[in-house]
N, C-alpha and C positions, 0 to 999 in steps of 0.2 A: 504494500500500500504506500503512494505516494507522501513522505513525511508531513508536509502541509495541506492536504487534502480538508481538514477539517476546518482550516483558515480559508480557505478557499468554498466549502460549501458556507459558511458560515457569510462569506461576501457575495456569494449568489442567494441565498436565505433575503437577502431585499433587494432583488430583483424580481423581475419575470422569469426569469432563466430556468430550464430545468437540468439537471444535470444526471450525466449517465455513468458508472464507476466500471472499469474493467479491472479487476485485480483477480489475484490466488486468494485473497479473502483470509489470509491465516493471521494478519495481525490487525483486527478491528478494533476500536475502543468504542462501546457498541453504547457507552453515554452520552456520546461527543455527536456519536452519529444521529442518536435519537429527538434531537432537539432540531435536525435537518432534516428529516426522513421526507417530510413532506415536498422537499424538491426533487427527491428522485424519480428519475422517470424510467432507471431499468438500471438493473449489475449485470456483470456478465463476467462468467470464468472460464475457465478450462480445465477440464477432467479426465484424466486415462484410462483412470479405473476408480471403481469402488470399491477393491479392496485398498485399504490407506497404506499396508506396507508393497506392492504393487505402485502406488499413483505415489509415492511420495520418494522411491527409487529412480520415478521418469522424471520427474516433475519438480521434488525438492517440497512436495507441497506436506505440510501437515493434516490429518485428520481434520483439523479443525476446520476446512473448508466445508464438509459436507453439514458440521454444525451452522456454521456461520450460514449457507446457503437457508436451512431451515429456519433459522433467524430471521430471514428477511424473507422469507414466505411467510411466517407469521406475522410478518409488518405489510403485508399484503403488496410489497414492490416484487412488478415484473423481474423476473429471472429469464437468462439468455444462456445456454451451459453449450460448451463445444467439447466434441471428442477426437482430439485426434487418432482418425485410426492406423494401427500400427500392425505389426508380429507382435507388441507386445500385450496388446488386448484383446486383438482381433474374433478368437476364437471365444469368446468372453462378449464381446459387444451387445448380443441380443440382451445378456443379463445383467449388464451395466445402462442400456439405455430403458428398459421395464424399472428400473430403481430409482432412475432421475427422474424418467416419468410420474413417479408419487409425487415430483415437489412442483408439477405440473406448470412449469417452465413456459414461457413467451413462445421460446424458440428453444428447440435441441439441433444443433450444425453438428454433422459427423462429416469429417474432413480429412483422408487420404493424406498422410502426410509425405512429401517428399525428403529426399534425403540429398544432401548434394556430398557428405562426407563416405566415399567409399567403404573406410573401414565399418562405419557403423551402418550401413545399407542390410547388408545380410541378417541384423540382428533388429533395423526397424521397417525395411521398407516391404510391401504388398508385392512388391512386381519380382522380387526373389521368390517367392508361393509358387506351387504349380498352379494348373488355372483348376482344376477338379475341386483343390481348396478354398481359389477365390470365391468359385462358384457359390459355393458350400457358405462362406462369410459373407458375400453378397444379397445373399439368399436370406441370411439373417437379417437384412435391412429393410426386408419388406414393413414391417410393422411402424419403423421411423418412416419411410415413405409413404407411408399412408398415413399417420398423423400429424403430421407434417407437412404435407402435399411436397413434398419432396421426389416426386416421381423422376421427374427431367433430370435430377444430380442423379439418383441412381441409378438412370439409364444413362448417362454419359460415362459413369464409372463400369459398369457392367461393357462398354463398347470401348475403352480404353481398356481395360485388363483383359476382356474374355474375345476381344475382336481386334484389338489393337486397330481400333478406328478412331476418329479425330473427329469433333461437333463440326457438325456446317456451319458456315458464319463467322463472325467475329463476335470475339469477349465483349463487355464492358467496358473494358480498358480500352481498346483501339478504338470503342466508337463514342462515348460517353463521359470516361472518367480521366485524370488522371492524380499522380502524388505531388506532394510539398512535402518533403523530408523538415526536420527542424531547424537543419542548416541552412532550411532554402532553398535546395537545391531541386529541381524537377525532373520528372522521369514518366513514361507513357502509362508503366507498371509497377507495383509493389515487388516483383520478381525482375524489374528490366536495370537495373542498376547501368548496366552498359550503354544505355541510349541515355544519358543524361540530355538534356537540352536548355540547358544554363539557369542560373542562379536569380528568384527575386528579387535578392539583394541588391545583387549587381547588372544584373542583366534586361533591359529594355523590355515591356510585358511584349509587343509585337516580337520581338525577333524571339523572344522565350516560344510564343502560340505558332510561330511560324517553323520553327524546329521541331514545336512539337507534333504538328501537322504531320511533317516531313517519317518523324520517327516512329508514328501510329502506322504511318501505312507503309512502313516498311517490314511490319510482325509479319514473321509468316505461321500465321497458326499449326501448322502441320510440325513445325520444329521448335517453338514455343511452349506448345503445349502440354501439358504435365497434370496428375494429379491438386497438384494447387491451383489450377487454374479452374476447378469445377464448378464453385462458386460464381464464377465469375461467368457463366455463360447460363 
């Protein structure tokens, strides 16, 4: 948790503002927060697993997120919980998201993680699996795709792993969105670090939108795209 967060919801407390917290949820001071509650407009974390010696192995996270989560179900503020899926839950996932399901969550994201570090691919990524396996943990995601309306993600992951096919179309990204890093710095993608297209700081907003024009339509989705990108189409 952000060390000033509470100075901070406390100077949105008179405004309009509402505010949305992302954190691991493991160090609240749950008196600081209760006198703010009222502006929140949703938390949101991320989960591996429910078993805590499991999720606190991947993650560093303590037990106390799944309290703290109940916490602010009893304060009646929306929850948003993501699962990265891994080798290390995977075979686990149907009965890790029936458990998050009781705290009857905004939104449940279950999201394919990539790996870009070699060594540790074998021990987290999906695409080392045979496909008989995928099949089989894919399989298990039916019941998040249906409460969730989650169909389109897990038919795009079902045609990446079991078809090795690619979405029609363009992301989000190349048609719609892009980042502001904190440095400033602009990029087409949260994945495209290599297409920077110069800096707000420094850099004129035309010749920034003109670069970035440039750099959107240069994705070629077929060699971009990856597990991370599922969300995003």
């Amino acid at each position: 948790m952000y060390k000033d967060i509470y100075v901070l919801l406390d100077a949105l407390s008179n405004s309009n503002i509402k505010a949305r917290i992302n954190s691991n949820l493991t160090v609240l001071d749950k008196r600081k927060l209760t006198r703010n509650l009222g502006i929140l407009s949703r938390v949101d974390t991320t989960i591996d697993h429910i078993d805590p010696e499991i999720n606190d192995k991947i993650r560093g996270f303590s037990e106390k997120t799944m309290s703290n989560l109940r916490w602010f179900k009893s304060k009646n503020i929306p929850l948003e919980i993501t699962i990265p899926l891994s080798k290390k839950n995977c075979f686990d996932i149907e009965r890790i998201y029936l458990e998050l399901r009781k705290l009857k969550p905004k939104e449940i994201f279950i999201q394919p993680v990539d790996i870009f570090t070699k060594s540790l691919d074998e021990d987290y990524s999906l695409a080392s699996l045979g496909k008989a396996e995928l099949k089989i943990i894919l399989d298990r995601l039916k019941p998040w795709a249906r409460d969730y309306h989650r169909t389109r993600e897990l038919g795009l992951m079902r045609n990446y792993y079991l078809k090795d096919k690619f979405p029609e179309g363009d992301c989000q990204m190349k048609k719609d969105l892009f980042v502001i890093d904190s440095d400033g710095a602009v990029y087409p993608c949260f994945h495209r670090h290599d297409l920077r297209c110069g800096n707000i700081y420094s850099d004129p907003p035309k010749s920034i939108m003109d670069d970035l024009a440039i750099k959107q339509n240069s994705i070629d989705i077929k060699k971009c795209f990856g597990p991370k990108c599922i969300p995003l189409f």
